[in-house]
C-alpha positions as CSV (number, residue, x, y, z in Angstrom):
1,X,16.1,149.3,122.3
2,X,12.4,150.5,121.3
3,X,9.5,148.7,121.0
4,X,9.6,148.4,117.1
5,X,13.2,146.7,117.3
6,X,16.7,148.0,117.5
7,X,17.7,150.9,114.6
8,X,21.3,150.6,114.0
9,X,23.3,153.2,112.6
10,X,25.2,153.0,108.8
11,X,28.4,151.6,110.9
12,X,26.4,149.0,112.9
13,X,24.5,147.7,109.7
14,X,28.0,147.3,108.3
15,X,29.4,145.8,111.5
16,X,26.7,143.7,111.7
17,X,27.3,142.0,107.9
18,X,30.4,141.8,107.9
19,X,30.8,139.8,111.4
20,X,27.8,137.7,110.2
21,X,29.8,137.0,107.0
22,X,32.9,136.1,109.4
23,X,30.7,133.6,111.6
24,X,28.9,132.0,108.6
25,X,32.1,132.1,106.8
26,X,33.4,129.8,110.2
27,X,30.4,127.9,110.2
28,X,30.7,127.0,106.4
29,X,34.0,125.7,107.4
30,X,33.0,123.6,110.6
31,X,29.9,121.8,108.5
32,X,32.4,120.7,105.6
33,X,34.8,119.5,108.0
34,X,32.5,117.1,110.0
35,X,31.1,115.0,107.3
36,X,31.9,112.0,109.3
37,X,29.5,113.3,112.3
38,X,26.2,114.0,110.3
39,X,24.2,115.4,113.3
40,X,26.8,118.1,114.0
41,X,27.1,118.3,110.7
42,X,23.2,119.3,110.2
43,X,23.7,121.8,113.1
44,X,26.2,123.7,111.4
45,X,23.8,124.0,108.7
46,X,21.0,124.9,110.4
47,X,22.6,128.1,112.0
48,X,23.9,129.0,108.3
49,X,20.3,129.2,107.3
50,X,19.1,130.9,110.6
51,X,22.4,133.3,109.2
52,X,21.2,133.9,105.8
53,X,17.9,134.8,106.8
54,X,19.5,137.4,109.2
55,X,21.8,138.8,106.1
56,X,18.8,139.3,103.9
57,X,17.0,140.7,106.4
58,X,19.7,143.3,107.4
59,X,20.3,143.8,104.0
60,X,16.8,144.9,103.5
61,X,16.9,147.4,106.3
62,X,20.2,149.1,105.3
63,X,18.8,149.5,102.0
64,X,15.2,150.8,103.5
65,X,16.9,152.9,106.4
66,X,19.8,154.6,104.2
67,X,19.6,153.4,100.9
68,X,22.9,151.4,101.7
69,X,23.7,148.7,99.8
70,X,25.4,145.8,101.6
């Protein structure tokens, strides 16, 4: 890793969405299905916005990097 960050490759940026889609995908399913215990709840969907912050981010730099469009 360099000092401005990591620089993935066109396969890595599309590894990297597509298991972040996976997990937040999981993560979706784990917040809907405990309703009854809200704080676990709330931590299910705090990492899903920590995740979508992540997708538009690495969405930006594939488009900025290759002109890939994720």
């Amino acid at each position: 890793m360099s000092v401005n960050g990591i620089r993935p490759i066109v396969s890595e940026y599309r590894l990297l969405w597509e298991a972040l889609k996976h997990y937040e995908e999981r993560l979706s399913k784990l917040s809907s299905m405990s309703s009854a215990d809200e704080d676990q709840q709330l931590k299910y969907d705090e990492k899903l916005q920590d995740i979508e912050g992540i997708l538009k981010a690495i969405k930006i730099a594939a488009k900025s990097d290759f002109d890939l469009d994720l």
